[in-house]
C-alpha positions in Angstrom: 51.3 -23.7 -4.3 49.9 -26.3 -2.3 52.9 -28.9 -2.5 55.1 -26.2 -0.4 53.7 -27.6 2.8 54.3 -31.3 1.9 58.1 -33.3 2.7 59.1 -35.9 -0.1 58.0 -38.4 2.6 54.9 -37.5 2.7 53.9 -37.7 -0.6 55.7 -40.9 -0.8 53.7 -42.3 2.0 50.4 -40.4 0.0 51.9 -42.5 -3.1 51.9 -45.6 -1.3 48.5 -45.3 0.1 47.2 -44.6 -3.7 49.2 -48.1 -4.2 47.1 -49.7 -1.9 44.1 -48.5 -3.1 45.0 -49.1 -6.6 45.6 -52.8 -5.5 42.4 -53.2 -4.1 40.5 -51.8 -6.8 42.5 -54.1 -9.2 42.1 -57.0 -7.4 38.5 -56.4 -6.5 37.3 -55.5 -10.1 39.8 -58.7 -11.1 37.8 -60.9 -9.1 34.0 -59.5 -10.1 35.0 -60.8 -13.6 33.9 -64.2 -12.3 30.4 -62.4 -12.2 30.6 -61.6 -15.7 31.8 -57.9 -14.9 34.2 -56.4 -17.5 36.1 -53.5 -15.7 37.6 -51.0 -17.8 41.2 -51.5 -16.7 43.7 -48.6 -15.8 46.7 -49.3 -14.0 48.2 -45.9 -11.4 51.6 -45.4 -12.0 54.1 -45.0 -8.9 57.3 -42.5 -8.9 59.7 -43.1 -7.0 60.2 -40.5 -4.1 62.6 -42.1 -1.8 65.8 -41.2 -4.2 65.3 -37.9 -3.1 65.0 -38.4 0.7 68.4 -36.9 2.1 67.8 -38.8 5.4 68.1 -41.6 5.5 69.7 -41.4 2.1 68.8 -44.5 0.2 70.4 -45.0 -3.7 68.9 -46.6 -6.6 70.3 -50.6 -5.4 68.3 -50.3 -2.1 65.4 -50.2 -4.8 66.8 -53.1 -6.7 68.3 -54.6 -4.0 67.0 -53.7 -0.6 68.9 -55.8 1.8 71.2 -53.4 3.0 68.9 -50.3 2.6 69.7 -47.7 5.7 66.3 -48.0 7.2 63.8 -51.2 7.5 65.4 -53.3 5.5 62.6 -55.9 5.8 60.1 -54.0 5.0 61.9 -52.6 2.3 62.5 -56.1 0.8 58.7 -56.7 1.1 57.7 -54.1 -0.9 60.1 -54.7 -3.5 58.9 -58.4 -4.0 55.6 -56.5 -4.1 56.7 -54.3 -6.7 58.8 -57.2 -9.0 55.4 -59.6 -8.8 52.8 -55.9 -9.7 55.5 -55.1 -12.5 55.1 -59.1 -13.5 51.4 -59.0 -13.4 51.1 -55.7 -15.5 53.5 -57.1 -18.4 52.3 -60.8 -18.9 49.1 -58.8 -19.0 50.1 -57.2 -21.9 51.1 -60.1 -23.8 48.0 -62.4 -22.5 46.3 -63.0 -26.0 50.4 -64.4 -27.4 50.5 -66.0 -24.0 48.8 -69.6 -23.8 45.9 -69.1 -21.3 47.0 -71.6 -18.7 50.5 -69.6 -18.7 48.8 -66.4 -18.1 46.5 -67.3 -15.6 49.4 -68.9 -13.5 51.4 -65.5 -14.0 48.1 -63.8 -12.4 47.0 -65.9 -9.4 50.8 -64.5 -8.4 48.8 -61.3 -7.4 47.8 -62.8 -4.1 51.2 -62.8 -3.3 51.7 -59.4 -4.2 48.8 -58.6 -2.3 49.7 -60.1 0.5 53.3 -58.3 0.3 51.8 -54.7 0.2 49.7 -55.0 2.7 52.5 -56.4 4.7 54.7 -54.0 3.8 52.4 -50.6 4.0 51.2 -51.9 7.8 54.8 -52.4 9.0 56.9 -49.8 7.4 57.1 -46.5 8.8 56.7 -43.5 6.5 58.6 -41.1 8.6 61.8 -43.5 8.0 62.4 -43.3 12.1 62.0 -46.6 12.7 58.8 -45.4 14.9 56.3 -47.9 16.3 53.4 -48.8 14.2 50.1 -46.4 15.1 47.4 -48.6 14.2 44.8 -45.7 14.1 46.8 -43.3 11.8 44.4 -42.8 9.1 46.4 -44.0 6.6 46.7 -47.2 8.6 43.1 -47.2 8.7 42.7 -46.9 5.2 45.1 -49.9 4.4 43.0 -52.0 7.7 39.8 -51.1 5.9 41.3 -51.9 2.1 42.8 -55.4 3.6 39.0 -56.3 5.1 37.8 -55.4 1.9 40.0 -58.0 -0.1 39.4 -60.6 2.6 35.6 -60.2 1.9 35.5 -60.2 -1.6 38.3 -63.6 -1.7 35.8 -65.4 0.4 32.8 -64.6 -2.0 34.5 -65.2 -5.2 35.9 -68.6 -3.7 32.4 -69.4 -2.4 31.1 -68.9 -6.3 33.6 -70.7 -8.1 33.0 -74.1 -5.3 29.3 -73.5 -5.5 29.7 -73.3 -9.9 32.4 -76.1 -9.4 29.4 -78.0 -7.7 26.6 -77.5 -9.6 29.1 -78.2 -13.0 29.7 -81.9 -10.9 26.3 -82.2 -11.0 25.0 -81.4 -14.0 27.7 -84.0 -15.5 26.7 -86.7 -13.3 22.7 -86.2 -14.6 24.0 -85.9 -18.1 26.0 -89.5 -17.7 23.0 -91.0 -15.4 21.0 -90.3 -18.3 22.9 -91.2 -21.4 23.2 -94.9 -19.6 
């Protein structure tokens, strides 16, 4: 089988680098909307390997409650405010159509945040749980470098379209009350 090879911490760190991905997609396809693109959305579901990790042995709280987990506490608390605001995001998205629309969208905008967090939390955490310096040309670490320049580029063009639309919308409603004087 090909799992014998693999430790619970490596799939956990393979699960988080999916995560990653699956944020960037998300957010990416999210923001090509404002281009009139209509993704078909599917969100990854995430297991949660670290309960099984004997060393260092973390319990369900330091998922809920990370403060006191036995190893990177910070980080740990990162990407569990990452994980609250995603599991936010995914329900209000649910109930967006018995949600008022300015409600919904305020809910959603949060995803920056929980970008932000992820991406925080995958570059400083290590996978190997030893507390090990960061190797900033791992390939995973790569992968999250290269997924994080992604997002940066496609937030600059998306807020360069909406000024531009927000501009030309200024415009046309200043010729329109020019002309109805």
């Amino acid at each position: 089988m090909w799992l014998s090879g693999i430790s619970v911490l490596d799939l956990s760190a393979y699960v988080g680098l999916a995560a990653v991905g699956g944020v960037t997609i998300s957010m990416s396809l999210g923001m090509l909307m404002a281009f009139r693109y209509s993704p078909l959305r599917s969100w990854p579901h995430h297991r949660f390997n670290l309960l099984f990790v004997k060393t260092p042995p973390f319990r369900l709280v330091d998922l809920i409650y990370p403060l006191h987990s036995p190893s990177q506490p910070l980080e740990n608390t990162i990407g569990s405010i990452s994980l609250y605001l995603l599991t936010v995001i995914v329900i209000t998205s649910y109930f967006r159509i018995r949600l008022r629309r300015r409600t919904w969208k305020a809910f959603h905008f949060s995803i920056y945040f929980a970008a932000v967090a992820v991406f925080v939390h995958s570059l400083l955490a290590d996978p190997s749980l030893k507390d090990a310096p960061i190797d900033w040309l791992d390939g995973g670490t790569i992968f999250i470098e290269l997924s994080l320049v992604l997002l940066v580029i496609v937030t600059v063009l998306r807020g360069r379209y909406a000024s531009r639309k927000a501009r030309s919308s200024n415009f046309l409603q200043r010729r329109i009350a020019i002309s109805s004087r």
